[in-house]
Wavefront OBJ file of the C-alpha trace (Angstrom):
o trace
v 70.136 250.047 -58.111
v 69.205 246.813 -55.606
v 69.242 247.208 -52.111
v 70.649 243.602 -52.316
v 71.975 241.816 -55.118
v 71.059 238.394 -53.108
v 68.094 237.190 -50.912
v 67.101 234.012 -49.825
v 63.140 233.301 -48.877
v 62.906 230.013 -46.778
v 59.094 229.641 -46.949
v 57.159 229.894 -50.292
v 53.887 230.389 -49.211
v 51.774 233.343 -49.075
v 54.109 236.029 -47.521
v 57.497 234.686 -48.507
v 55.831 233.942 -52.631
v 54.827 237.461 -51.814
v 57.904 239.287 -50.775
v 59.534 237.584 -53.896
v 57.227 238.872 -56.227
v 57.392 242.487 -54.614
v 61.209 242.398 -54.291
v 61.860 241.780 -58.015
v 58.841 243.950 -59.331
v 59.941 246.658 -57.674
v 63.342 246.008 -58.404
v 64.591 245.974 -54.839
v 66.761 242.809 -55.430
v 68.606 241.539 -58.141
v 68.463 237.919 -57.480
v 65.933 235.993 -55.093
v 66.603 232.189 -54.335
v 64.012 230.123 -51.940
v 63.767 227.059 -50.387
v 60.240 225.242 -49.777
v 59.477 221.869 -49.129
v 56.110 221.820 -50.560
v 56.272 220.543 -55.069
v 53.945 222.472 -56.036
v 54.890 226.058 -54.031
v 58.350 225.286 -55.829
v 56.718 225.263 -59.247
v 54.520 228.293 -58.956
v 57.259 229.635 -57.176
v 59.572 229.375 -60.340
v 56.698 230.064 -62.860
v 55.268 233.494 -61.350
v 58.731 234.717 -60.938
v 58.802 234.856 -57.215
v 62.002 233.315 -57.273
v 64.736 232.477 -59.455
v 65.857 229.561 -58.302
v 64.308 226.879 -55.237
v 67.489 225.254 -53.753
v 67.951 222.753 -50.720
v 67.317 224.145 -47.116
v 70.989 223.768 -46.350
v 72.746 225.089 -49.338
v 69.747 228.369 -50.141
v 72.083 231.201 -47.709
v 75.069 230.830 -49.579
v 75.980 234.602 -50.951
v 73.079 235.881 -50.042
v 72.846 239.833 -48.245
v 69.875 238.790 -46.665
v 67.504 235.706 -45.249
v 64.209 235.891 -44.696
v 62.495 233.079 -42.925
v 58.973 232.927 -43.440
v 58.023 229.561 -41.913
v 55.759 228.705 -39.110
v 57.326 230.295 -35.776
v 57.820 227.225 -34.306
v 60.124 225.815 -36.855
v 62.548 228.643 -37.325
v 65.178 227.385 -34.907
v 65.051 224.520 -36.404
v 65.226 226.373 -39.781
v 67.841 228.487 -39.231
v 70.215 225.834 -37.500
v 70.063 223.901 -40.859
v 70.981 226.837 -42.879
v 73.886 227.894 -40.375
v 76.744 226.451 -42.584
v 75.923 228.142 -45.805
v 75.601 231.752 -43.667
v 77.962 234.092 -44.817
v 79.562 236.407 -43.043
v 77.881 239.957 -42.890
v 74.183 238.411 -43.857
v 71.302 240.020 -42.674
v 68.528 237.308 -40.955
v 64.937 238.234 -40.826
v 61.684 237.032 -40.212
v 57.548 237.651 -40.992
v 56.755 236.268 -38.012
v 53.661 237.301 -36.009
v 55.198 237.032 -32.507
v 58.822 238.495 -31.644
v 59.609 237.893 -27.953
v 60.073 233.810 -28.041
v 62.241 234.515 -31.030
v 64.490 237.279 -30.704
v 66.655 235.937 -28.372
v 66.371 232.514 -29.214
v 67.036 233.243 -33.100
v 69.755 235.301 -31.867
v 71.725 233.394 -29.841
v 71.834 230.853 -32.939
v 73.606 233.277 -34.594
v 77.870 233.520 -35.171
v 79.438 237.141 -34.933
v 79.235 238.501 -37.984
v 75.436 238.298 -39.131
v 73.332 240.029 -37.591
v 68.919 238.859 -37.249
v 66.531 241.932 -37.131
v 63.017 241.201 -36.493
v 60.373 241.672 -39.125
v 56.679 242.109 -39.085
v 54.436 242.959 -41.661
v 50.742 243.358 -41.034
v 49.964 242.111 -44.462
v 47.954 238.796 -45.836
v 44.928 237.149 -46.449
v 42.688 234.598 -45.146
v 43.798 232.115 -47.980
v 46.869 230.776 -47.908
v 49.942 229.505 -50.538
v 51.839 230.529 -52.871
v 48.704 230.584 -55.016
v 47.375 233.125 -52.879
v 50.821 235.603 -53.345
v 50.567 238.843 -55.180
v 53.390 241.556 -55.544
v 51.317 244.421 -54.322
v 50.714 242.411 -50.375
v 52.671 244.859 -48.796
v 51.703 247.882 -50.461
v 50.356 250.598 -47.824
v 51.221 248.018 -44.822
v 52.512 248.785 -42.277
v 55.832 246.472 -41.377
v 57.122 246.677 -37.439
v 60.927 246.093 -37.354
v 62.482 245.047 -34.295
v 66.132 246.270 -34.658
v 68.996 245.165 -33.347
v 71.201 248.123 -32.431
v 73.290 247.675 -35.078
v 73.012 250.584 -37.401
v 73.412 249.451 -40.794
v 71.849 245.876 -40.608
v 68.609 247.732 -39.112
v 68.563 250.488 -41.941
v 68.622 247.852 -44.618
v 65.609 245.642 -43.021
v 63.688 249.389 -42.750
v 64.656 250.069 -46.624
v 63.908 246.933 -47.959
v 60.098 247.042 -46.220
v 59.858 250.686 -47.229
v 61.268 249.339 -51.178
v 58.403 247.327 -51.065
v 55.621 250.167 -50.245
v 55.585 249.660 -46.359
v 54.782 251.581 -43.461
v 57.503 251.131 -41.330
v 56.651 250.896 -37.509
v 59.630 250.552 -35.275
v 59.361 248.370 -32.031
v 61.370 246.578 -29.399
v 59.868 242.969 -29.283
v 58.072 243.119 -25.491
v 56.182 246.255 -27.017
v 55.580 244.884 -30.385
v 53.897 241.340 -28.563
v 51.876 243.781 -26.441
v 50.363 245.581 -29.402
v 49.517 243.084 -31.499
v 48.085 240.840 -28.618
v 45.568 243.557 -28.629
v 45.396 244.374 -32.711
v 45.327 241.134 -34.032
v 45.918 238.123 -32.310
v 42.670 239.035 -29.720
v 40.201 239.641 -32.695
v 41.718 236.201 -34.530
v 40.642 234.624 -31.090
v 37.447 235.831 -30.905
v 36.808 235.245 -34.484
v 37.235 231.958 -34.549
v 35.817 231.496 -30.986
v 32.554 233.245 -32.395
v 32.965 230.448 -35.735
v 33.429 227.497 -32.951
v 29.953 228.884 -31.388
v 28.218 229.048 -34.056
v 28.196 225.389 -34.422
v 25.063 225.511 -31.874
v 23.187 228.032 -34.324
v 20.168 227.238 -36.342
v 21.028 224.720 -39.089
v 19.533 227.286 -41.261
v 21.267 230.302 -39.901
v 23.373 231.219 -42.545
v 20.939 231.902 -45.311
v 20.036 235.379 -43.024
v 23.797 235.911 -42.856
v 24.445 239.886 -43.987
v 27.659 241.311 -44.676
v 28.274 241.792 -41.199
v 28.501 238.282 -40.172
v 31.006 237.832 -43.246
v 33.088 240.757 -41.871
v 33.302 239.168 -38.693
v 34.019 236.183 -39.656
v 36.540 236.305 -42.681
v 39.490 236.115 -40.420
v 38.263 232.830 -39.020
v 38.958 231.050 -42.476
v 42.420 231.779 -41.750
v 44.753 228.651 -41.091
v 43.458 226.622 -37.870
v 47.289 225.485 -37.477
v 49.553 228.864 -38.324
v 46.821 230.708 -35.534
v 47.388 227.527 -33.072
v 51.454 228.823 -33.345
v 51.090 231.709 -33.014
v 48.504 232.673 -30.372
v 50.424 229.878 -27.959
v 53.628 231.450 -28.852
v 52.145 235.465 -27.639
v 49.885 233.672 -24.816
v 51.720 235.770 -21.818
v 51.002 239.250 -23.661
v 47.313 237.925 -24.706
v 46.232 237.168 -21.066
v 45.863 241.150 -19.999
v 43.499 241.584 -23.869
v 41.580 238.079 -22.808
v 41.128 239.115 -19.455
v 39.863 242.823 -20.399
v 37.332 241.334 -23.206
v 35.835 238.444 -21.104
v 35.065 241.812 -18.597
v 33.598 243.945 -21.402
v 31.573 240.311 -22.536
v 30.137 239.953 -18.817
v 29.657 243.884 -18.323
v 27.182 243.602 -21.860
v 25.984 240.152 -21.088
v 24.281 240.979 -17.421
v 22.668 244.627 -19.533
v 21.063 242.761 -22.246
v 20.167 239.505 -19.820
v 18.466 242.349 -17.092
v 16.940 244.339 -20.201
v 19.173 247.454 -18.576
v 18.721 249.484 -22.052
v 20.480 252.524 -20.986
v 23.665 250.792 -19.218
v 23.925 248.481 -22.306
v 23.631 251.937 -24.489
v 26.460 252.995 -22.347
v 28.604 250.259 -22.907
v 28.396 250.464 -26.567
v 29.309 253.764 -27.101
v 32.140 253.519 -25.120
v 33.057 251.106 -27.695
v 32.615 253.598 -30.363
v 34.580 256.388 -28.841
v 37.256 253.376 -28.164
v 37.355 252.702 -32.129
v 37.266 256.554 -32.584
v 40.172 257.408 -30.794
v 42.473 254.536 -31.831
v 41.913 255.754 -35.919
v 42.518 259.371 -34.874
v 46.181 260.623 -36.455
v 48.632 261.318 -33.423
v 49.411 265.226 -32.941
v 52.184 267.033 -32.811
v 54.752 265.389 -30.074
v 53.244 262.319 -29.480
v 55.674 260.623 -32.154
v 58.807 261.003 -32.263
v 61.179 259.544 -34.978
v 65.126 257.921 -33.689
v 67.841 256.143 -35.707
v 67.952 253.365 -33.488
v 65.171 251.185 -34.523
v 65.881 249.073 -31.285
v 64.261 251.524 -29.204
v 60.589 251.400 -28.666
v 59.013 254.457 -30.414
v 57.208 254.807 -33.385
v 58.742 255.868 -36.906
v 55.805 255.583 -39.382
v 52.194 255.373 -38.508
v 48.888 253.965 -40.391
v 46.027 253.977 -38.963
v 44.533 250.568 -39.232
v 45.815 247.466 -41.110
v 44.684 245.147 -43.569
v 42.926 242.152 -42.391
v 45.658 239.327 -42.223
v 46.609 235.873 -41.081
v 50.079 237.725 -40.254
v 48.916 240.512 -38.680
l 1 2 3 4 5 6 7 8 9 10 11 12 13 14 15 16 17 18 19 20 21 22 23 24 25 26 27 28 29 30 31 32 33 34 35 36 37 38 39 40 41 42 43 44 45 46 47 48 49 50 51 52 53 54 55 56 57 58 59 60 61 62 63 64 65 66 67 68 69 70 71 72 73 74 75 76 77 78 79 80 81 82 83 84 85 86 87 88 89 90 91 92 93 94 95 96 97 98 99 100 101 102 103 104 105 106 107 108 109 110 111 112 113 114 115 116 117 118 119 120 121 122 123 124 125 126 127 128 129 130 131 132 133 134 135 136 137 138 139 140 141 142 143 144 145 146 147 148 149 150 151 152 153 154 155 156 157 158 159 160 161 162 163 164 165 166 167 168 169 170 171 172 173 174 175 176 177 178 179 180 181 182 183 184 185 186 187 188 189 190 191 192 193 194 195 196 197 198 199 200 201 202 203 204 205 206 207 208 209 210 211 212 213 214 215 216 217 218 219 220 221 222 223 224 225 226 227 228 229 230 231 232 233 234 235 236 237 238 239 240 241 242 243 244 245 246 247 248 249 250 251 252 253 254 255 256 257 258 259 260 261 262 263 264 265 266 267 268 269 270 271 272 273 274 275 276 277 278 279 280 281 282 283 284 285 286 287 288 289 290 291 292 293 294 295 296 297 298 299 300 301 302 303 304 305 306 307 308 309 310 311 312
């Protein structure tokens, strides 16, 4: 049986062509409509499956359980205002957004009684981008933060339709959630691409010694110039403590290798190491702690590391 005979997916592009090829493979959903406004995301949309049907922004709610807006953070309000009228009473709003505190409250507060909008996150992707790029297995082993919002039954059905899609779930109030991911992901994006920007000033012939490393470092920096402008402005408060604590660790390392200090720069790195080491370690017994109200800030599932994401 669905969790929800109805969903609508405003955003056809890698995670929302995603979630609509997940949802009906795994038979989560009975029906998925979207909305896009890009032609040819509509048509691959329709052809792969992902959807059933691509309708207008303002008529794509109507009967559906639950809406999922997987746009550009910026443009939800905007979004969601649109699709206001054809918001039935009861729906469930979500999101895949990569930043929660700007738009909690203000997603919120757009909202009537009735319908209730629990924050979704899942740490799932690709450096490519489109509905081209979607695949029904994105989410598999993920794991998905959900920002709940104290009401019991709209946050169990968010957590049960990320776990009905082979997710991790991670539960997280939205300052904690910014705070983590500031560190996790948005920090390495940042220094990914500020490596990329850089390496302008490199060797015109530079790249033919390039290893694996370098393309390990610098996947994440093919990611979309314009979705990573969104979103590290949006998290910029909770990035400032990560930025401030790396340009440190880049000075400490820079003034050992510039005075040829060998056994402080040794130092430094392994206190890298053990930093990587204990982050991947499983927590023991009593450090987690599991709760039915997915508002609160603990954790519910755990897995260690993520996949490499755009989103994440």
């Amino acid at each position: 049986m669905s969790l929800f005979e109805r969903i609508a997916i405003v955003g056809l592009g890698l995670l929302g062509g995603s979630l609509g090829l997940g949802a009906k493979s795994r038979g989560v959903v009975g029906r998925v409509v979207g909305a896009t406004r890009q032609v040819e995301a509509r048509e691959r949309a329709l052809r792969s499956g992902a959807v059933d049907e691509v309708l207008r922004l303002e008529e794509v709610a109507r009967g559906a359980e639950l809406v999922v807006l997987a746009t550009p953070i910026h443009a939800m309000p905007g979004v969601l205002e649109r699709m206001l009228p054809g918001i039935e009473d009861g729906a469930i709003v979500t999101d895949v957004g990569s930043v929660k505190g700007s738009v909690v409250d203000t997603l919120t507060g757009l909202l009537p009684d009735g319908v209730h909008y629990v924050g979704s996150h899942p740490m799932a992707g690709s450096h490519e981008r489109g509905m081209g790029a979607a695949r029904a297995d994105l989410f598999e082993g993920a794991p998905c933060v959900v920002s709940g919002c104290g009401d019991a039954a709209a946050d169990e059905r968010v957590i049960a339709f990320w776990r009905g899609l082979g997710a991790h779930v991670v539960l997280r109030d939205a300052v904690r959630h910014d705070a983590e991911v500031a560190w996790t992901s948005h920090l390495p994006h940042l220094l990914a691409f500020a490596f990329a920007h850089a390496f302008g000033g490199a060797p015109k012939t530079a790249h033919e010694v390039a290893g694996s490393g370098f393309r390990d470092f610098t996947r994440i920096a093919q990611s979309d110039p314009e979705l990573w402008a969104d979103i590290l402005t949006a998290n910029r408060k909770a990035l400032a403590a990560p930025l401030g604590a790396l340009s440190e660790s880049l000075a400490a390392m820079a003034r050992a290798v510039e005075s040829a200090d060998g056994e402080s720069l040794e130092a430094l790195l392994a206190s890298a190491r053990t930093n990587l080491f204990r982050a991947s370690l499983p927590p023991t017994a009593g450090e987690t702690s599991h709760s039915k109200n997915p508002s609160s800030p603990i954790e519910g599932e755990t897995q260690p590391g993520d996949r490499s994401t755009p989103h994440e």
